[in-house]
Biopython code that builds the backbone (N, CA, C, O; Angstrom):
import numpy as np
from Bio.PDB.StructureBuilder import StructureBuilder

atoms = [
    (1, "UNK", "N", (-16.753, -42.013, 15.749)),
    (1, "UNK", "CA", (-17.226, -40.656, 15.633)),
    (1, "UNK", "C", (-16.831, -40.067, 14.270)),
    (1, "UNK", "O", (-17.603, -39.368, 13.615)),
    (2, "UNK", "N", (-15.472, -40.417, 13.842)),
    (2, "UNK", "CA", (-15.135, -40.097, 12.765)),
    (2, "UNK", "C", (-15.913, -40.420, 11.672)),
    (2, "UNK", "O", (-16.433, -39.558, 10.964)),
    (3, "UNK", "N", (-16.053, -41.897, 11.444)),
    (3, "UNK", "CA", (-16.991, -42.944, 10.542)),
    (3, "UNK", "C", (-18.468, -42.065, 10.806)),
    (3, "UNK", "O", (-18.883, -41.627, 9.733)),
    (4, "UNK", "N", (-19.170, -41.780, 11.738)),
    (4, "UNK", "CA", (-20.265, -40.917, 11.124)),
    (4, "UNK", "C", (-20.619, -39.465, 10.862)),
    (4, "UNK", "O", (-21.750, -38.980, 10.826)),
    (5, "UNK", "N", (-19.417, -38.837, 10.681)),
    (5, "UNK", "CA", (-19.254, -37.360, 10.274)),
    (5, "UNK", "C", (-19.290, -38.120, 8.489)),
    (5, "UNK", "O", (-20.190, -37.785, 7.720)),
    (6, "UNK", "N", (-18.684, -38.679, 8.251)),
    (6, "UNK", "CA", (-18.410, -38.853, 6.404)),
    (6, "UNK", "C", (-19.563, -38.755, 6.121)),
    (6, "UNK", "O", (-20.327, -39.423, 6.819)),
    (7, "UNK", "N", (-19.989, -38.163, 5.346)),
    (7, "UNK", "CA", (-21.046, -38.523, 4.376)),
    (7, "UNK", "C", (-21.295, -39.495, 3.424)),
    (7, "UNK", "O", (-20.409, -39.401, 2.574)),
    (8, "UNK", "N", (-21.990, -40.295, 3.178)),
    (8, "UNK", "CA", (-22.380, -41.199, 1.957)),
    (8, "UNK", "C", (-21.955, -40.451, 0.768)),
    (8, "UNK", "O", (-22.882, -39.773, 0.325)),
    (9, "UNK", "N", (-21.164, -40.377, 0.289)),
    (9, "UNK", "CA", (-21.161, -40.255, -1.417)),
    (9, "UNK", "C", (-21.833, -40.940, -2.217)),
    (9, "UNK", "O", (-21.823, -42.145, -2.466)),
    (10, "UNK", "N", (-22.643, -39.779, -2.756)),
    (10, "UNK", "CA", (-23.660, -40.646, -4.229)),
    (10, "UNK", "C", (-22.581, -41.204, -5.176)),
    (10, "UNK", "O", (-21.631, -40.609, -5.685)),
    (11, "UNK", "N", (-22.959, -42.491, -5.289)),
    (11, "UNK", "CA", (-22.639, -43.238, -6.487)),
    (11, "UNK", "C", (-23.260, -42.969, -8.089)),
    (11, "UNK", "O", (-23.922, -43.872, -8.601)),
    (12, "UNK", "N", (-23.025, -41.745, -8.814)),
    (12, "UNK", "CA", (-23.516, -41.709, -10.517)),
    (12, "UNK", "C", (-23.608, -43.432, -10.899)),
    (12, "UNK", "O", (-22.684, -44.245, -10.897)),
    (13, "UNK", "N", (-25.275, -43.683, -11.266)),
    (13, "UNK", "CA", (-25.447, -44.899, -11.993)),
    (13, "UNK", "C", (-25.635, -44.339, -12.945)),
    (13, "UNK", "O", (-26.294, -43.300, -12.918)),
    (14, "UNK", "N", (-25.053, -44.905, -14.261)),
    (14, "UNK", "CA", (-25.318, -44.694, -15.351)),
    (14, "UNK", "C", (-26.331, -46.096, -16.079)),
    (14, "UNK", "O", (-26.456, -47.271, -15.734)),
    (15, "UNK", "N", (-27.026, -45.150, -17.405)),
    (15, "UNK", "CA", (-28.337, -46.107, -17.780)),
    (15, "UNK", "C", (-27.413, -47.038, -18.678)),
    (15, "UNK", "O", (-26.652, -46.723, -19.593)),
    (16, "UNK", "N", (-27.672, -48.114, -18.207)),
    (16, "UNK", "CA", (-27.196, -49.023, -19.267)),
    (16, "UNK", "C", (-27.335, -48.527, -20.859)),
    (16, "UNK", "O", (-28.360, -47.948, -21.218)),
    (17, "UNK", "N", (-25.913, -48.869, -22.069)),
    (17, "UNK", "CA", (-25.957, -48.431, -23.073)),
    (17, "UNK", "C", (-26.699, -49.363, -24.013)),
    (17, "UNK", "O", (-26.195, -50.474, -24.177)),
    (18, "UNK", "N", (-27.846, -49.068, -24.667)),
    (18, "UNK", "CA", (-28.561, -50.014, -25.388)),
    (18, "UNK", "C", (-27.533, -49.973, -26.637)),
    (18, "UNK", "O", (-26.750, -49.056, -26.884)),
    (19, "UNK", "N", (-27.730, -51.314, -27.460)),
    (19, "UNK", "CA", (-27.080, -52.215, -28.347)),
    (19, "UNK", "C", (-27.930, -51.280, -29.681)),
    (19, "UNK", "O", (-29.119, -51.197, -29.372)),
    (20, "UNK", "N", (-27.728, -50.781, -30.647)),
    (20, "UNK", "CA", (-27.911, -49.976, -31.677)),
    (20, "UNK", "C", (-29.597, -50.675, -31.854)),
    (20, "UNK", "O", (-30.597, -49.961, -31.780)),
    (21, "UNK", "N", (-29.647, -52.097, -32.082)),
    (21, "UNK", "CA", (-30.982, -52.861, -33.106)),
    (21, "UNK", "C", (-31.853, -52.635, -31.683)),
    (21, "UNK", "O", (-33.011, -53.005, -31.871)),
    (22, "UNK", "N", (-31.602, -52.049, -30.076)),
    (22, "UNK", "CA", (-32.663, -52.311, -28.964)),
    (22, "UNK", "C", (-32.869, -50.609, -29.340)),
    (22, "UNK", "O", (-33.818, -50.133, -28.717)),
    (23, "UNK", "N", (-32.264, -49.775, -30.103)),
    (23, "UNK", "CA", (-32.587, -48.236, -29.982)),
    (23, "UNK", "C", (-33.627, -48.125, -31.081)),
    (23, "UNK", "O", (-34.465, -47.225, -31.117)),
    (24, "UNK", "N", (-33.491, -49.333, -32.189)),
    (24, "UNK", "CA", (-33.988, -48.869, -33.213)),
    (24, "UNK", "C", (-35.367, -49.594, -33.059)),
    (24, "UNK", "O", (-36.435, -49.388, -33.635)),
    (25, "UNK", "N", (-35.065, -50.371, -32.244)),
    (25, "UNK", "CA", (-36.520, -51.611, -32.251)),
    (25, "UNK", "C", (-38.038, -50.409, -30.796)),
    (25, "UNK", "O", (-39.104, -50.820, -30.338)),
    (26, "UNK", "N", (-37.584, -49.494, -30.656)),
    (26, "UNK", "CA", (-37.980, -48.683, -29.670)),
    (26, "UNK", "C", (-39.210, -47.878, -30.876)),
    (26, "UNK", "O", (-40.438, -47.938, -30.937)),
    (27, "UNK", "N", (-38.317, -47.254, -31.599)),
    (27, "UNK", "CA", (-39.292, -46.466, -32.734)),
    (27, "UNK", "C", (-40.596, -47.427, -34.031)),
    (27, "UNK", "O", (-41.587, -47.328, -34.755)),
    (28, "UNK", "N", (-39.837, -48.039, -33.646)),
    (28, "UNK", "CA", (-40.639, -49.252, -35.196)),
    (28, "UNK", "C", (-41.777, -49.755, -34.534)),
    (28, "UNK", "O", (-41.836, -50.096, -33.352)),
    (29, "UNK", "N", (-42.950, -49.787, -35.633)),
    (29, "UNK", "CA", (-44.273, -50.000, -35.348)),
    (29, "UNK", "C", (-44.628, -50.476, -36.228)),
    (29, "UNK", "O", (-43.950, -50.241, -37.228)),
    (30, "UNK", "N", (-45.792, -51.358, -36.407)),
    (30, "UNK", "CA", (-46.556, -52.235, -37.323)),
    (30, "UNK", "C", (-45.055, -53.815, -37.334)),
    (30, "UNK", "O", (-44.472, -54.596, -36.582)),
    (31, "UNK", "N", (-45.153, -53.394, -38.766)),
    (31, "UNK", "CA", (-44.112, -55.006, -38.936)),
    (31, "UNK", "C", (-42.834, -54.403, -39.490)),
    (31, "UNK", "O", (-42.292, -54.937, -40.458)),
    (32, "UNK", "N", (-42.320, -53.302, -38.915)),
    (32, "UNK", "CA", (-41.125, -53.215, -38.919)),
    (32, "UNK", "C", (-39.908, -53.564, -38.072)),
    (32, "UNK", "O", (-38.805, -53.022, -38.138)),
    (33, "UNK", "N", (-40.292, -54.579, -37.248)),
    (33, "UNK", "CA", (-38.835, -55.345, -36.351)),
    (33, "UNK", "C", (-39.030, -56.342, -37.645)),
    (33, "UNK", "O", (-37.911, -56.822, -37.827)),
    (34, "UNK", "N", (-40.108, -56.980, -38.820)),
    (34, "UNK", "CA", (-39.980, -58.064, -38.803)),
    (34, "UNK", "C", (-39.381, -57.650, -40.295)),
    (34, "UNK", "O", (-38.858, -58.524, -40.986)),
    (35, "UNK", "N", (-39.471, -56.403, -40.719)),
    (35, "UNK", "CA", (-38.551, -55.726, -41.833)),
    (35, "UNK", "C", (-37.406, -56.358, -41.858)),
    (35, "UNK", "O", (-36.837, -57.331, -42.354)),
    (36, "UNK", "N", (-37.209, -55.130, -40.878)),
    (36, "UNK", "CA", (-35.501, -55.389, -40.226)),
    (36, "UNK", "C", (-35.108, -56.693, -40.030)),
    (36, "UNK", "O", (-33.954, -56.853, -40.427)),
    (37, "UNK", "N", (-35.678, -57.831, -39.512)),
    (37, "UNK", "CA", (-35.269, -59.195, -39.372)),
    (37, "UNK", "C", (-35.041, -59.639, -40.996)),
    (37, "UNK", "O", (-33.989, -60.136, -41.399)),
    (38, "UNK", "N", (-35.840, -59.455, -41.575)),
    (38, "UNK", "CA", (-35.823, -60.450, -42.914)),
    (38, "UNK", "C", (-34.665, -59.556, -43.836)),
    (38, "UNK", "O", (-33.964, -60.123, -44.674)),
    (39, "UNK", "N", (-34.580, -58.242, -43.588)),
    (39, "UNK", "CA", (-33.034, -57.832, -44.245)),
    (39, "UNK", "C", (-32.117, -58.149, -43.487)),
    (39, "UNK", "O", (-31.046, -57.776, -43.965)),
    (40, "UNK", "N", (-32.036, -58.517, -42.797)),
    (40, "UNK", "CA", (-30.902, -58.577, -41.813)),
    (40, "UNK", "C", (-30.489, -60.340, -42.063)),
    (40, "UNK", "O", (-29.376, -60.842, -41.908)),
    (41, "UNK", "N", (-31.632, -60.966, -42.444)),
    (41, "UNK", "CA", (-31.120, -62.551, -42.924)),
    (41, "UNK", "C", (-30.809, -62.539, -44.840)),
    (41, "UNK", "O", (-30.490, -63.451, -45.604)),
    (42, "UNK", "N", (-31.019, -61.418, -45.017)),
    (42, "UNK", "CA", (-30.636, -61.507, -46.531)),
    (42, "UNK", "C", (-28.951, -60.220, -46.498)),
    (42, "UNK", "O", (-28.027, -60.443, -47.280)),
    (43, "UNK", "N", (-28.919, -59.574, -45.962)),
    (43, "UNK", "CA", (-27.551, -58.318, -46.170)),
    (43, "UNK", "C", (-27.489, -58.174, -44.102)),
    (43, "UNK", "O", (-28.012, -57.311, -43.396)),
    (44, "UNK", "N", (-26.577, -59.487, -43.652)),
    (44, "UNK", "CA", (-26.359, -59.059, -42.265)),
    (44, "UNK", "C", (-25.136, -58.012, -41.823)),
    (44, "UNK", "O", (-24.923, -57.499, -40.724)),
    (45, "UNK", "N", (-24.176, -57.843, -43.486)),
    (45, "UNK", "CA", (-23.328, -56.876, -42.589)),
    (45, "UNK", "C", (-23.884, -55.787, -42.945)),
    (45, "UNK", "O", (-23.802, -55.057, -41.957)),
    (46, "UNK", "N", (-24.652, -54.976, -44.165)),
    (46, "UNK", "CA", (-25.222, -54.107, -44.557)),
    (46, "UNK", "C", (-26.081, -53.078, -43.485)),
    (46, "UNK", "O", (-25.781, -51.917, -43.206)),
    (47, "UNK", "N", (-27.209, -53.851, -42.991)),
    (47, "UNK", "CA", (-27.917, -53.992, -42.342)),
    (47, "UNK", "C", (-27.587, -53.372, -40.882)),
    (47, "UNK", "O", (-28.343, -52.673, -40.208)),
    (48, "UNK", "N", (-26.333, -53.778, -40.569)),
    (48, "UNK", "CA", (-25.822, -54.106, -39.246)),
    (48, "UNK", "C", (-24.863, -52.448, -39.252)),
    (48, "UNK", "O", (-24.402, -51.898, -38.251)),
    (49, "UNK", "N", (-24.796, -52.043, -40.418)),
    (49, "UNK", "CA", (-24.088, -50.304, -40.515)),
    (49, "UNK", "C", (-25.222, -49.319, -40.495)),
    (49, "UNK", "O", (-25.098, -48.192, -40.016)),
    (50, "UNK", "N", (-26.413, -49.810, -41.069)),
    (50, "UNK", "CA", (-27.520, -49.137, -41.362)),
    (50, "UNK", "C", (-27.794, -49.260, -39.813)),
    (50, "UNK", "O", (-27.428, -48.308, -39.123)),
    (51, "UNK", "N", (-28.327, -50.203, -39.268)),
    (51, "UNK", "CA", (-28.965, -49.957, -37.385)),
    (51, "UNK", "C", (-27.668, -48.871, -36.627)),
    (51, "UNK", "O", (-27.795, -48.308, -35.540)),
    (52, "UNK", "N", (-26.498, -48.792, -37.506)),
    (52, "UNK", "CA", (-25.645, -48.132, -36.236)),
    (52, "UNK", "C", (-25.962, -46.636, -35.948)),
    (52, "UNK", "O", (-26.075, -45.918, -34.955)),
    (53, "UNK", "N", (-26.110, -46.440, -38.180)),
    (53, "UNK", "CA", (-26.419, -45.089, -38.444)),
    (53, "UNK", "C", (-27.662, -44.319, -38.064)),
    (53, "UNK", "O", (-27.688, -43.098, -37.913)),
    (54, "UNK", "N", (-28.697, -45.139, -37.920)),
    (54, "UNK", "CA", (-29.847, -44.990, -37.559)),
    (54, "UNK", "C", (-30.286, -44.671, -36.070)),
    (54, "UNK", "O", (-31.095, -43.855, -35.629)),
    (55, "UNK", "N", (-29.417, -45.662, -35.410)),
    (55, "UNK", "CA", (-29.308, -45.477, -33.695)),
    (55, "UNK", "C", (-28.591, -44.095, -34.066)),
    (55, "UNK", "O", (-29.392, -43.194, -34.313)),
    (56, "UNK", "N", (-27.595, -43.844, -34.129)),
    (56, "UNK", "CA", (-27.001, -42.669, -34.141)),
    (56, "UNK", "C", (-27.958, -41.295, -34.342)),
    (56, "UNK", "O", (-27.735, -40.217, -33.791)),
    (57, "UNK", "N", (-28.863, -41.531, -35.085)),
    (57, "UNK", "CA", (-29.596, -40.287, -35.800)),
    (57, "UNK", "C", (-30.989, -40.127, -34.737)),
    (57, "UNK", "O", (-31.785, -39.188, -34.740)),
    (58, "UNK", "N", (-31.010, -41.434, -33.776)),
    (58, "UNK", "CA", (-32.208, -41.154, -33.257)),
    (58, "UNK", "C", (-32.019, -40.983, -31.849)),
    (58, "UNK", "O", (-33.025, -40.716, -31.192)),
    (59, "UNK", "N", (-30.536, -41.123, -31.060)),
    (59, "UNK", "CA", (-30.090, -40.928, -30.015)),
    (59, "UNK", "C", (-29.811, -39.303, -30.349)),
    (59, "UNK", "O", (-29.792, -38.546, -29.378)),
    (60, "UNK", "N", (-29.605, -38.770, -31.625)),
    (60, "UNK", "CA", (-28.966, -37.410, -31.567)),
    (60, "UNK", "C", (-30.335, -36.265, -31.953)),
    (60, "UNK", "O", (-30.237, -35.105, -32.353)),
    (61, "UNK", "N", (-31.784, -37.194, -31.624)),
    (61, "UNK", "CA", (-32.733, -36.458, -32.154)),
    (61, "UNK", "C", (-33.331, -36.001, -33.469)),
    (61, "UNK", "O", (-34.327, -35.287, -33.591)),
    (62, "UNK", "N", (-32.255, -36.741, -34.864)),
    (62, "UNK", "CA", (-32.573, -36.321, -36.156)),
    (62, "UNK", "C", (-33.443, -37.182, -36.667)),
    (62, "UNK", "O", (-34.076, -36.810, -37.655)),
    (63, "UNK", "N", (-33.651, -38.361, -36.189)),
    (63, "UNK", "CA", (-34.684, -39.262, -36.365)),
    (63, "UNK", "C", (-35.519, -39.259, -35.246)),
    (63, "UNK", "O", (-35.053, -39.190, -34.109)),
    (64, "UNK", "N", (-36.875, -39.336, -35.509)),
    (64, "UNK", "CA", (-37.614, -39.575, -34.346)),
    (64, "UNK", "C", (-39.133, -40.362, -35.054)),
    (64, "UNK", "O", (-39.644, -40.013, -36.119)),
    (65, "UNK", "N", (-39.510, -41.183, -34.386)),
    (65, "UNK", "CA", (-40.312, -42.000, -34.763)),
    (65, "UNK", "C", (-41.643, -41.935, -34.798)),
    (65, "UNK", "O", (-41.965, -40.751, -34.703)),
    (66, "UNK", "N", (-42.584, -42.640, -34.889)),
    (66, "UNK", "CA", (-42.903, -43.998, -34.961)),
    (66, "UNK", "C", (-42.426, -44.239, -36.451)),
    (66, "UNK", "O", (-42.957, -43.542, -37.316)),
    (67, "UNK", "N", (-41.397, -45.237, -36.852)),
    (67, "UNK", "CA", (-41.591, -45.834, -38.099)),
    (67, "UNK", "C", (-41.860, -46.971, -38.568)),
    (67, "UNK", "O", (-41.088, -47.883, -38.272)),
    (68, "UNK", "N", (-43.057, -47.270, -39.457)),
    (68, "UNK", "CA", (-43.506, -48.282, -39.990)),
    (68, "UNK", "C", (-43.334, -48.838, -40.698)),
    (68, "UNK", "O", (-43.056, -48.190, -41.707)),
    (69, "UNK", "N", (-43.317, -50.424, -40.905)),
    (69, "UNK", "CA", (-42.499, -51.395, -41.365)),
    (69, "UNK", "C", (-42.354, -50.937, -43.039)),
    (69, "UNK", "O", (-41.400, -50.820, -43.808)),
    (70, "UNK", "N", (-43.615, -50.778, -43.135)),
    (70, "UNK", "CA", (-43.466, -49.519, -45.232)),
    (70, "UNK", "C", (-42.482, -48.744, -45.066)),
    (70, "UNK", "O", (-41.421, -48.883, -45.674)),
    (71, "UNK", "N", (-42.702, -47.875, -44.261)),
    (71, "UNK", "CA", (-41.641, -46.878, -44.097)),
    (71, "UNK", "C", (-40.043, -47.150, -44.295)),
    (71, "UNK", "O", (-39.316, -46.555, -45.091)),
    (72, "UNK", "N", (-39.473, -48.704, -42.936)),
    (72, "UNK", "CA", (-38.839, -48.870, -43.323)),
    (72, "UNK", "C", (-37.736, -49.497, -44.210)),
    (72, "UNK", "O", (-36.507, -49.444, -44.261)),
    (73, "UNK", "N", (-39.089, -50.334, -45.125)),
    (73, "UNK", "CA", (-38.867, -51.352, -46.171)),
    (73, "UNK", "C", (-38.372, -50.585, -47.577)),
    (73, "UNK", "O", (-37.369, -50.706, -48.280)),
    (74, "UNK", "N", (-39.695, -49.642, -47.650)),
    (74, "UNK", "CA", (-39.013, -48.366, -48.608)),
    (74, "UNK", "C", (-37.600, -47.694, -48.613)),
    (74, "UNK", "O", (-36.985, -47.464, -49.654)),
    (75, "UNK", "N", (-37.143, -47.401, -47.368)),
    (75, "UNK", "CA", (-35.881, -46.709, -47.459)),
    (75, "UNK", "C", (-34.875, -47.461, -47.758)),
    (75, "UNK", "O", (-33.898, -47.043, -48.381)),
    (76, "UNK", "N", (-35.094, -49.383, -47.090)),
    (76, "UNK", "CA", (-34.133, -49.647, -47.235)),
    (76, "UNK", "C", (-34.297, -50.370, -48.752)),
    (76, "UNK", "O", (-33.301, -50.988, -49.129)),
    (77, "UNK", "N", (-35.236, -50.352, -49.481)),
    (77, "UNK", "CA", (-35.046, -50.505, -50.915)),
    (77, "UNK", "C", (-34.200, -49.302, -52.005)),
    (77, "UNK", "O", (-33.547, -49.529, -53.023)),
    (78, "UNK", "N", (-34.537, -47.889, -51.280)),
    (78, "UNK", "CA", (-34.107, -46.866, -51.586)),
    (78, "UNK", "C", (-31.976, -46.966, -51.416)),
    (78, "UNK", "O", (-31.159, -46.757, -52.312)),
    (79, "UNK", "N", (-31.796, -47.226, -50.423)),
    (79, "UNK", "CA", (-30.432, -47.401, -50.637)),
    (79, "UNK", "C", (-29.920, -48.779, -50.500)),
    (79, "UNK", "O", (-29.278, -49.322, -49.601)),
    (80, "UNK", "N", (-30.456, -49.272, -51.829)),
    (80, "UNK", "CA", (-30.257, -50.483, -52.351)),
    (80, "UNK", "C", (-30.152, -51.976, -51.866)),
    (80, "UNK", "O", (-29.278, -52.695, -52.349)),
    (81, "UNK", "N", (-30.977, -52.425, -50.975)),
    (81, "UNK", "CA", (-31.411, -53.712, -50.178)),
    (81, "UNK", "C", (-32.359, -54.054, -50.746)),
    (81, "UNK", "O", (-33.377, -53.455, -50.401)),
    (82, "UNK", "N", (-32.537, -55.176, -51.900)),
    (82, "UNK", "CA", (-33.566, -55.655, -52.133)),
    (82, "UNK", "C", (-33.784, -56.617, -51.582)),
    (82, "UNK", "O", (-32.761, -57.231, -51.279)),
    (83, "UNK", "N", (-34.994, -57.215, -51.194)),
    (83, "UNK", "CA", (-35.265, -58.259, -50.696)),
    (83, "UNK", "C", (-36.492, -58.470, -50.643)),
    (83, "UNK", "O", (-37.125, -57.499, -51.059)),
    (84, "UNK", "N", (-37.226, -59.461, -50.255)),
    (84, "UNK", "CA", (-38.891, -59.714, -50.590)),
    (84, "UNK", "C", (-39.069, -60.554, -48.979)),
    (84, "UNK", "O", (-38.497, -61.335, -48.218)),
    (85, "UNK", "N", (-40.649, -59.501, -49.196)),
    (85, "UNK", "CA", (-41.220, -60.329, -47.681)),
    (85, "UNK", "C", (-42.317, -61.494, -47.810)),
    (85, "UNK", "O", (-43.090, -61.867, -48.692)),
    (86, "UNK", "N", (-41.985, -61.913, -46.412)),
    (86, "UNK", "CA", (-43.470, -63.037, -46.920)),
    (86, "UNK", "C", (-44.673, -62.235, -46.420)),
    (86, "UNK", "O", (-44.909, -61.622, -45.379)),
    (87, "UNK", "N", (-45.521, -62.530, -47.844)),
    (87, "UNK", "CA", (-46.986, -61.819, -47.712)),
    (87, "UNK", "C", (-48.055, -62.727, -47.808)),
    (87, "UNK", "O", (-48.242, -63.674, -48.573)),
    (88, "UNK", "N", (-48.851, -62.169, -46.707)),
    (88, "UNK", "CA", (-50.230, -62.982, -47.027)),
    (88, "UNK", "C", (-51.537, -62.262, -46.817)),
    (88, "UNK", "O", (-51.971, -61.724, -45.798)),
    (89, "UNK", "N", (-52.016, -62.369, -47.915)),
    (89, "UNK", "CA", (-53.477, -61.815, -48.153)),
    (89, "UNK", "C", (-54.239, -62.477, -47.653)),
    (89, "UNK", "O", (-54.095, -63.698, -47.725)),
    (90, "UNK", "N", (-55.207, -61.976, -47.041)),
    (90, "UNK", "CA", (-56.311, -62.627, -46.158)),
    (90, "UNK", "C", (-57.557, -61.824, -46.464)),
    (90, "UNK", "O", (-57.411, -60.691, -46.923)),
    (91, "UNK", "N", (-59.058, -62.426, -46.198)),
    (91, "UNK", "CA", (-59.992, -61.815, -46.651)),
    (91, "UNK", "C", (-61.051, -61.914, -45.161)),
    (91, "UNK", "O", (-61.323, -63.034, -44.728)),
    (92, "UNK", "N", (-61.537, -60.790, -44.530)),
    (92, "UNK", "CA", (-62.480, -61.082, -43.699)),
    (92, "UNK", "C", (-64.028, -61.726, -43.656)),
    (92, "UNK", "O", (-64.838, -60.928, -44.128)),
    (93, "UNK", "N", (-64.414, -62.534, -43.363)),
    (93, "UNK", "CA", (-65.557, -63.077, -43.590)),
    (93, "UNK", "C", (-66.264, -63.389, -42.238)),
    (93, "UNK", "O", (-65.871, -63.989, -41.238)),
    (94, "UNK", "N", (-67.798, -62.593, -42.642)),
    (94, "UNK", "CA", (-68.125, -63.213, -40.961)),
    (94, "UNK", "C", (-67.274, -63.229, -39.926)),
    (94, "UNK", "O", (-67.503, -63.927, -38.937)),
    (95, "UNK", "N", (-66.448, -62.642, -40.008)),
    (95, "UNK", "CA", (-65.984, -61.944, -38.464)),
    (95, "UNK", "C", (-64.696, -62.891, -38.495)),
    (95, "UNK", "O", (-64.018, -62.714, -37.483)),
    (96, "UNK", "N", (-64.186, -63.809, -39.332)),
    (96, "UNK", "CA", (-63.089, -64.726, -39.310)),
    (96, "UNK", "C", (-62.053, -64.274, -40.621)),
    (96, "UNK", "O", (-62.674, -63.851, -41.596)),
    (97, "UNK", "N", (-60.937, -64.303, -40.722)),
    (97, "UNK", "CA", (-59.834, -64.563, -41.275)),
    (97, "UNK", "C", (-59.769, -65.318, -42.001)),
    (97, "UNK", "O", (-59.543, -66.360, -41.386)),
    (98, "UNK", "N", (-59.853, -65.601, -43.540)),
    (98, "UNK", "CA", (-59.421, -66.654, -44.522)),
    (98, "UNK", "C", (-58.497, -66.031, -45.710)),
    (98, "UNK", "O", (-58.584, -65.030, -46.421)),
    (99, "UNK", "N", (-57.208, -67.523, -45.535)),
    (99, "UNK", "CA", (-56.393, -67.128, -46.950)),
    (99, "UNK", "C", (-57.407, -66.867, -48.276)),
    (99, "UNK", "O", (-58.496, -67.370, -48.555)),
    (100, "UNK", "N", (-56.688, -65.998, -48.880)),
    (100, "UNK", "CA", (-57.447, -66.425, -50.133)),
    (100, "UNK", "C", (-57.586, -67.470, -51.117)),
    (100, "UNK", "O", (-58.279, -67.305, -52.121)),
    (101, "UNK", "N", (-56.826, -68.766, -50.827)),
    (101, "UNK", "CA", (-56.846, -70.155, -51.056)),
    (101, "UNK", "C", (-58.477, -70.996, -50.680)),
    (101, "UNK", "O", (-59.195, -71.721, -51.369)),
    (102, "UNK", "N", (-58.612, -70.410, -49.073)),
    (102, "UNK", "CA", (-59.717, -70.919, -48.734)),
    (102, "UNK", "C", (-60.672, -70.733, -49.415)),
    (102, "UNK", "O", (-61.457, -71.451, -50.034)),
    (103, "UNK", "N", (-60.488, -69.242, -49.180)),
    (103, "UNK", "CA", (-61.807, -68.444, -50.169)),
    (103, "UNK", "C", (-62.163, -68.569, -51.421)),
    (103, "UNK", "O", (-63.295, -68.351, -51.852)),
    (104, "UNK", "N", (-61.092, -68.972, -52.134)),
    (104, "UNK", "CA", (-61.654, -70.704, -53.696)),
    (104, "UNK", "C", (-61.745, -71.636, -53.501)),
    (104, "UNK", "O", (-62.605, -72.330, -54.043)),
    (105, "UNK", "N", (-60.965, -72.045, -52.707)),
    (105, "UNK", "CA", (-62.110, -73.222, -52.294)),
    (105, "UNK", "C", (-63.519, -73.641, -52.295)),
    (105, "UNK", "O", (-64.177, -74.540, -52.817)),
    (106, "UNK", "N", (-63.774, -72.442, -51.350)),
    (106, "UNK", "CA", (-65.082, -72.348, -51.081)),
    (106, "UNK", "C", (-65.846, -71.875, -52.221)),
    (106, "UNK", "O", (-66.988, -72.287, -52.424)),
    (107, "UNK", "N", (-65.321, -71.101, -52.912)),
    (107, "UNK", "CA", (-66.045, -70.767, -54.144)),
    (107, "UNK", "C", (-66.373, -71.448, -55.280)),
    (107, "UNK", "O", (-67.125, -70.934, -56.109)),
    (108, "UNK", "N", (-65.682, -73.071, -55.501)),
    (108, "UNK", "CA", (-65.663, -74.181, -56.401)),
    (108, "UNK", "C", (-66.647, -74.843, -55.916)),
    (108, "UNK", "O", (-67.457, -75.178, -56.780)),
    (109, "UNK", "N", (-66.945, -75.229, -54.657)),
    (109, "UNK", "CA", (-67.818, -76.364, -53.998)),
    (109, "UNK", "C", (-69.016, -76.360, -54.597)),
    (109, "UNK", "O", (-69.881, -77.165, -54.251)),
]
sb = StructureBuilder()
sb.init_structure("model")
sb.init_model(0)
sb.init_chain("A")
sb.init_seg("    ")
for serial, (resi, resn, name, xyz) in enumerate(atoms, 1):
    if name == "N":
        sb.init_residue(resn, " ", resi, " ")
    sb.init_atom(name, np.array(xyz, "f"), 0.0, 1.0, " ", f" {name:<3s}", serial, name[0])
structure = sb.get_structure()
C-alpha cells in the first residue's frame, strides 16, 4: 500500500553533449565539412581551437548559419591557415560532366 502511494519521480534526461566538430558540422553547407577536413589534415591542433571557438559562438547564438565552404575557407585564410584544396573544373556537355582534360581531348581528334 505504501509502494503505491510513491509517486514515480521523473528522471531529468539530459541531451547528449555534442563534440564541438558535430556542432559545427550542423551549420556548414556546400563543401564546407570538406574545408574543415583538409585544414584539419594540414593545422590539426589549430583547427581543433578554432571548432571549439566556433562551437562556442554558435551554441551561445553569435554565430548562426548556414556557412559555406567559401565562407569558411575565407575566414580561415583570414586568420592565417593557408592551405589549398583539391579543385576540379568540369564542363557540362549534353547533359554529362567532363574534366576539362576530356574536353581537349576531344577537341584535338
Amino acid at each position: 500500500m505504501i509502494l503505491s502511494q510513491e509517486k514515480p519521480t521523473a528522471v531529468a534526461v539530459e541531451a547528449p553533449k555534442l563534440s564541438p566538430r558535430e556542432v559545427i558540422q550542423k551549420i556548414l553547407t556546400g563543401r564546407g565539412a570538406e574545408v574543415m577536413e583538409t585544414a584539419r589534415r594540414y593545422y590539426p591542433k589549430e583547427v581543433g581551437i578554432i571548432e571549439e571557438n566556433l562551437a562556442r559562438m554558435i551554441e551561445s547564438g553569435r554565430l548562426k548559419g548556414p556557412v559555406s565552404g567559401e565562407e569558411l575557407y575565407s575566414f580561415l585564410r583570414r586568420v592565417g591557415l593557408s592551405f589549398s584544396m583539391d579543385t576540379k573544373i568540369r564542363v557540362k556537355e549534353h547533359g554529362e560532366l567532363k574534366t576539362l582534360e576530356e574536353k581537349f581531348r576531344e577537341g584535338v581528334r
